[in-house]
N, C-alpha and C positions, 0 to 999 in steps of 0.2 A: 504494500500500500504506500504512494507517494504521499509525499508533505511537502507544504511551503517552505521554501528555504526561509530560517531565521536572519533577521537583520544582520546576527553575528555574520553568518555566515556571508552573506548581503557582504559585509563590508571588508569579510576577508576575499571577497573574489578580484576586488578592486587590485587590479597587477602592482607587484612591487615598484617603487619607483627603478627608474636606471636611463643611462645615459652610455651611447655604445662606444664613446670616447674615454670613457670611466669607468675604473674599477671601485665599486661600492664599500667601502670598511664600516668602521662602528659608527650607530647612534651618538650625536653630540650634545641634542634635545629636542625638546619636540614642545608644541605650543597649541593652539586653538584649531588652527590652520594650516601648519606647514610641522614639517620635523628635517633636522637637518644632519646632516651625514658629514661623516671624513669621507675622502676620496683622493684616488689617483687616479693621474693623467697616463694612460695603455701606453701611448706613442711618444718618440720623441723623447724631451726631457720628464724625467718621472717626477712631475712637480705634484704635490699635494695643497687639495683645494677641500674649502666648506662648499658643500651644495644644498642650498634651502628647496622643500622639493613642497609646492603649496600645490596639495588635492582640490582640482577644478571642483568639487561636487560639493567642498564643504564649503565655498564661497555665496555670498551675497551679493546685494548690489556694493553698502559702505565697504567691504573686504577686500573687493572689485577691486573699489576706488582707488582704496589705501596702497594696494598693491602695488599697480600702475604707477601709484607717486612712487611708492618706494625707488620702482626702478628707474624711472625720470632724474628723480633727483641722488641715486648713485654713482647714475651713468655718468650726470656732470657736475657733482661734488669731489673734486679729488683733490686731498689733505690727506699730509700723513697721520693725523690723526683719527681719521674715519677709514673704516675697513672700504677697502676698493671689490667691486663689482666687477667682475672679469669678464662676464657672458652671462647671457640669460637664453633660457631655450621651453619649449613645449613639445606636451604628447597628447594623446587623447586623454590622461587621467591625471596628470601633472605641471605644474609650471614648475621650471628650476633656475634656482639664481646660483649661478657658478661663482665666488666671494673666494678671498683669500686668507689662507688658513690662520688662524693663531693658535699655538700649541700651549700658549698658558693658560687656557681657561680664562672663568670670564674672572669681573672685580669681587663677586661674592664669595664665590668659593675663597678667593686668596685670603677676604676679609676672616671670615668663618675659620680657616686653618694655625690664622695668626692671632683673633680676637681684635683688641686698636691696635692700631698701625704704629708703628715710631714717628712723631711728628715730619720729620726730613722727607721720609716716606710719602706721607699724605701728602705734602706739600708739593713733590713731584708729579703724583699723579692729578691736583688738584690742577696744575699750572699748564699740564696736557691737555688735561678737558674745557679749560681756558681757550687753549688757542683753538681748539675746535669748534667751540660756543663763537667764537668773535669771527671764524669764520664764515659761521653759520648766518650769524647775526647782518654780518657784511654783506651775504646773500641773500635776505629778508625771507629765514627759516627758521622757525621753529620747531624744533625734534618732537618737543610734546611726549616722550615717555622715556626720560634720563633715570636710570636704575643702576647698581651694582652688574644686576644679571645682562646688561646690553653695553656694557663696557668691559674690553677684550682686551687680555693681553699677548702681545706675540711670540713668546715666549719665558717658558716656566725660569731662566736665568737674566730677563730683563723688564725692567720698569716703564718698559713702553705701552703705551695705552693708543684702544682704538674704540671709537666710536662704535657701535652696532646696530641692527632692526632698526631701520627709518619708514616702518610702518606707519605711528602714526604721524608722522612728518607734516609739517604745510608749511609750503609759500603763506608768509603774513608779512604784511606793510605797517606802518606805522597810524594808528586808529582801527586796523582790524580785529574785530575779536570775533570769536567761535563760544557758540552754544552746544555742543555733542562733546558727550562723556567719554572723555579720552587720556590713559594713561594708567597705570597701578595706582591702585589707591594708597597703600604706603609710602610710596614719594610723589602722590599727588597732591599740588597746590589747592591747600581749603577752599579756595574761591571756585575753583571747577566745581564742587558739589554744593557749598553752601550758597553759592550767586547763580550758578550756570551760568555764566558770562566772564570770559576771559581772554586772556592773552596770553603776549612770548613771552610774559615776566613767568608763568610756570616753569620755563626751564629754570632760573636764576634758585626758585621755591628748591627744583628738584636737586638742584646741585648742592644747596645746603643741607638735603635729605644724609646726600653722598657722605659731602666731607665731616654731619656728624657720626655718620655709621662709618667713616675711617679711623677717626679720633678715638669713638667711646665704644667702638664693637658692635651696638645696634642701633636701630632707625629712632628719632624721636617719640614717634608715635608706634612702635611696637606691641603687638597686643595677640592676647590670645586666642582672642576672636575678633569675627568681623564686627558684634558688639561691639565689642571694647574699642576696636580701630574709629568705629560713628562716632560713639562717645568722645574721643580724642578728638577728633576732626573739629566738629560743633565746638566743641571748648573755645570760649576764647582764653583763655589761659596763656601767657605768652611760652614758649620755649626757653626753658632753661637750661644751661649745663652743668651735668651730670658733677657729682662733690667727688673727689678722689684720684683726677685726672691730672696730669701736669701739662699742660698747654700754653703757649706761647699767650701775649695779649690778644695778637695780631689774629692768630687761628680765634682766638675765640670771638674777636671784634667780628671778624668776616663772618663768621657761622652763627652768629644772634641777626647780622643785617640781613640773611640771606634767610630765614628763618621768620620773617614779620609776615604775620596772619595775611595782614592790610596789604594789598601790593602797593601803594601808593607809599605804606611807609616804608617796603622793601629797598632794598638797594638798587640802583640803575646797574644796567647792562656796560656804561661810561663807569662807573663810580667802581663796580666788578673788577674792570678790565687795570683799571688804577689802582686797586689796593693794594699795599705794601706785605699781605701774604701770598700776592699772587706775584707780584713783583714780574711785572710782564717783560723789562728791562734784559732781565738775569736767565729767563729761561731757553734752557739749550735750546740752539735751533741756528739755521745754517747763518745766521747775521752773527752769530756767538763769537766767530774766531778772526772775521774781519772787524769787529768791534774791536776786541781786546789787542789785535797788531795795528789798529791806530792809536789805540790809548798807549799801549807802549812804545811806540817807536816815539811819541810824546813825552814819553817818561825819560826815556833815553838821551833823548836831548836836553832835558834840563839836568842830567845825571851829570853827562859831559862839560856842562855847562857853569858847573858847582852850585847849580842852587837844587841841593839836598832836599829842602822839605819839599817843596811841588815834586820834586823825583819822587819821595818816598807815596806820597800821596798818591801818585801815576800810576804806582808799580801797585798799589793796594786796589784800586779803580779795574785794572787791565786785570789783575788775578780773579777780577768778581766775574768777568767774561771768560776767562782761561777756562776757569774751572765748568761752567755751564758747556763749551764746548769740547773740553774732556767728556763729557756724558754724554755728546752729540753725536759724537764722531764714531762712527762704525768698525775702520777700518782698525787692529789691533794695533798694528805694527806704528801706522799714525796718534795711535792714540797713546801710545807708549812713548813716542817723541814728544807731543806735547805735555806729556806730564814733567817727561826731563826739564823741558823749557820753563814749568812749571816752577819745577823746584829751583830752578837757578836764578828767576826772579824773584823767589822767596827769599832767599839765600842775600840777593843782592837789599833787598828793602832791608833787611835787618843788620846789614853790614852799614849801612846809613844813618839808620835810628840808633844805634851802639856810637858811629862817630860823633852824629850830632850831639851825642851826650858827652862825650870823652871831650868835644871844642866849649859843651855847659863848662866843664869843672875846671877847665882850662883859662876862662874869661877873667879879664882883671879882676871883676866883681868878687868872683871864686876865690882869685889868689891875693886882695885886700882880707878876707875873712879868715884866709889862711894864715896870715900875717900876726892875728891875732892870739891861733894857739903855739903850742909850746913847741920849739923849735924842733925837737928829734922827729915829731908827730909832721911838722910841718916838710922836713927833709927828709925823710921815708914815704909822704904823701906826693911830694915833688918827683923822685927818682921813679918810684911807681908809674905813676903819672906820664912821664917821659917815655918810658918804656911799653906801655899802654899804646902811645901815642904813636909811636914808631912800630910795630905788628899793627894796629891797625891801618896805619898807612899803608906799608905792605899790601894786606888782604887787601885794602881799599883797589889798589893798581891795578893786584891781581884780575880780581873779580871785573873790574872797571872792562879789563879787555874781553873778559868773558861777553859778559856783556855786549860788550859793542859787536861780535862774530854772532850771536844769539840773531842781534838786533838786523844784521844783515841776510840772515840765513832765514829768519823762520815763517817768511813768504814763500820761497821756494820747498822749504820741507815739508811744508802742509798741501801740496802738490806731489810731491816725490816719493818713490818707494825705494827703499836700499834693503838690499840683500843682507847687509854684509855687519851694520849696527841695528839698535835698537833707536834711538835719535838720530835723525840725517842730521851729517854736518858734524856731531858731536861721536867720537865714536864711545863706546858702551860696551862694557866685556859681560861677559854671556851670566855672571854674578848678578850685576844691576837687572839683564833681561829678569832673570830667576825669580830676582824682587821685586821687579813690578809688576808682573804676573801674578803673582801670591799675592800682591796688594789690591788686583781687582778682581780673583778671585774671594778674598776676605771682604771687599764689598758686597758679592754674593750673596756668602755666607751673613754674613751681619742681618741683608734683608730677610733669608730663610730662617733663623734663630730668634728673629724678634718677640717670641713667644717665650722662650727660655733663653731668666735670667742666667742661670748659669754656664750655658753656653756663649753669650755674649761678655760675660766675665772673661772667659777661655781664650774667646778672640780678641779683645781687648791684650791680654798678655801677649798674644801671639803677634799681633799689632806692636805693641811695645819693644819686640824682640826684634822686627825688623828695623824698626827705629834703630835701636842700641847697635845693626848689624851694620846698617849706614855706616853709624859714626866709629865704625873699627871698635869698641867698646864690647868687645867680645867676651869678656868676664860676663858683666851683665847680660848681653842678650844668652849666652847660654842659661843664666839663672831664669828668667824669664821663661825659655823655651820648656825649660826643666818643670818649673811649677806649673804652665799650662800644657802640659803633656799627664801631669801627675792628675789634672782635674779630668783630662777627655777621659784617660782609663777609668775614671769611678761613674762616666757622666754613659758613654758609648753601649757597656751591656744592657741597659732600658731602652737606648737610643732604637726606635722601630726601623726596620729597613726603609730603604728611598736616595734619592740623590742627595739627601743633608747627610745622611749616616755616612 
């Protein structure tokens, strides 16, 4: 006797999704509408892609819509901050958006693994989604559904962040606003539900959703039900932060302004882009390193010039760009020259600040007051003094020429590849490679241990050890290596497998 097929069954007849250019792998997630897949490219380079695979059957008309935007505005949104759309295709049971892959998972998971973030931390990822917002904003776009879960990272060893799902995406203008219920309701701007009438200041609401579930480990309005979430909503109650946190002013100025019920009393999208935690100046990005070789070769010339303080002042200014384009730059072997260059502009500011002291204690004014005490004090202060003065002359020469070969060289080395050093231009014995290596490995490590204190203790020593190994100080750094060696063996047999262990 035949039967009706059951829905179940109805909807397992529905063909798997595929694509004959792709080799299908694992589930990545799956949502209302769409479930998206890892995947390899058969031919050619074996490159690995996300493919969003949205079932024509569980569509509507608004799903339609959404959709369509999505891929209008991926096609010609391209920022390294928002994931790129590489190809879109169809079948008779599926739409596929061909995306490019991030291997670290999204911003929740990371959250959820570590609890709050290290402020340094947030702050990076905060200053990415920055530039992605002001791009957004530039192109009179609102994302409309900014979350943890729709911000990607590219991989599980870096702090690069990507935009994701520009489902509910729109073009809006200035005076536009939207009436339809659009976004998660956990980092949904109260005014979506409580007014039904809104605008682009929801992304601003949403992002201080973010950066307080980066800081404090959960969302403001957190709740065990979707009660309890209404209740929240409705409150007017202002947001406050969480007691037991240690937070900059600045993080916690920006995440009360971004956090106001009122959008009118919220912070503007201008006033965002100018805050001193967002520090839009400083954040790595390709203007990072032509920034900091104008502010230096500026420095350089007042260095040469003998006026010391505007040098020193230069070299402090150009290191705030150095260091943002150290975390920019992709390539190893360049990024290990510029840290060289790094340090030897470090090196040079502090060799300045030590003379300009040594010409204080030197000044008549100094040595009228010297006059006053007791003469042995005064001629053991004097010989001292002298002697002082002559070494750091020296040093001063030395470095002085360093300097000036740095100051001609590191336009061309930020261009150049060498075989043969670790810094173009400067050569580097295969010891220094060893240590800078281990030094941005140990930045790795610092971001994956944020969870445990006592491994951030560990690395801390370890940290210290390469310091002490710089300065030839080999007694000490072996002491150091010694006691943070003694901790990993008590810390490692709980330690669960994975790439931290």
């Amino acid at each position: 006797m035949s039967s009706k097929p059951s829905s179940a069954n109805a909807v397992e007849a529905v063909a798997k999704p595929s694509l004959s250019q792709y080799v299908f792998a694992e589930k990545l997630g799956s949502g209302t509408y769409a479930t998206v897949y890892k995947a390899y490219r058969k031919s050619g380079i074996r490159e690995v892609v996300a493919i969003k695979c949205v079932l024509k059957s569980s569509l509507n008309k608004a799903s339609t819509e959404n959709l369509l935007t999505e891929i209008e505005l991926l096609k010609n949104l391209k920022h390294e901050h928002i994931v790129t759309l590489k190809d879109f295709q169809w079948d008779t049971s599926y739409i596929y958006l061909i995306m490019e892959y991030c291997s670290g998972g999204d911003l929740s998971r990371f959250i959820r693994s570590k609890r709050a973030l290290p402020e340094p931390i947030v702050k990076r990822f905060v200053q990415q989604i920055a530039l992605a917002i002001k791009f957004l904003w530039d192109n009179n776009v609102a994302h409309m559904d900014l979350k943890p879960q729709n911000i990607l990272l590219t991989s599980s060893s870096s702090s690069q962040l990507k935009l994701a799902d520009f489902g509910f995406a729109k073009h809006l203008y200035d005076g536009d606003c939207l009436h339809a219920m659009r976004g998660s309701p956990l980092y949904m701007a109260p005014e979506i539900i409580c007014d039904g009438t809104y605008d682009n200041r929801v992304d601003l609401w949403s992002i201080g959703v973010i950066l307080y579930e980066c800081l404090f480990g959960k969302a403001p309005f957190a709740s065990k039900s979707f009660k309890e979430l209404g209740e929240k909503i409705w409150n007017q109650k202002p947001v406050e932060i969480p007691q037991g946190f240690n937070v900059s002013d600045n993080a916690r100025d920006l995440t009360l302004q971004l956090l106001q019920r009122n959008p009118s009393d919220r912070i503007t999208f201008e006033e965002f882009f100018a805050h001193p935690f967002i520090d839009m100046e400083h954040i790595p990005s390709e203007n990072s390193l032509p920034n900091a070789i104008k502010i230096i070769s500026e420095a350089v010339a007042k260095d040469e010039n003998g006026d010391y303080k505007t040098a020193v002042r230069l070299y402090c200014e150009a290191l705030e760009h150095f260091m943002p384009a150290v975390h920019y730059e992709k390539s190893f072997q360049k990024k290990e020259s510029l840290r060289a260059k790094v340090k030897q502009y470090m090196n040079r500011a502090e060799t300045l600040k030590q003379l300009m002291k040594t010409h204080l204690h030197s000044s008549p004014a100094h040595y009228n007051a010297s006059k006053r005490k007791p003469s042995s004090i005064n001629s053991n202060s004097t010989c001292k003094a002298d002697s002082d003065t002559l070494a750091m002359s020296q040093k001063l020469t030395d470095e002085k020429n360093i300097v000036k070969t740095l100051s001609n060289t590191i336009i061309d080395d930020t261009t150049k590849n060498s075989e043969s050093s670790c810094s173009n231009g400067i050569p580097v014995d295969s010891a220094v490679c060893t240590r800078s290596f281990s030094n941005d490995a140990l930045e790795e490590l610092m971001t994956m241990c944020a969870d445990s204190q006592e491994l951030v203790a560990v690395l801390k020593l370890i940290n210290a050890a390469l310091i002490e190994e710089q300065k030839e100080d080999f007694e000490r750094c072996l002491h150091y290596y010694e006691v943070a060696l003694g901790g990993l063996l008590k810390i490692l047999p709980s330690e669960p497998k994975g790439k931290r262990k």
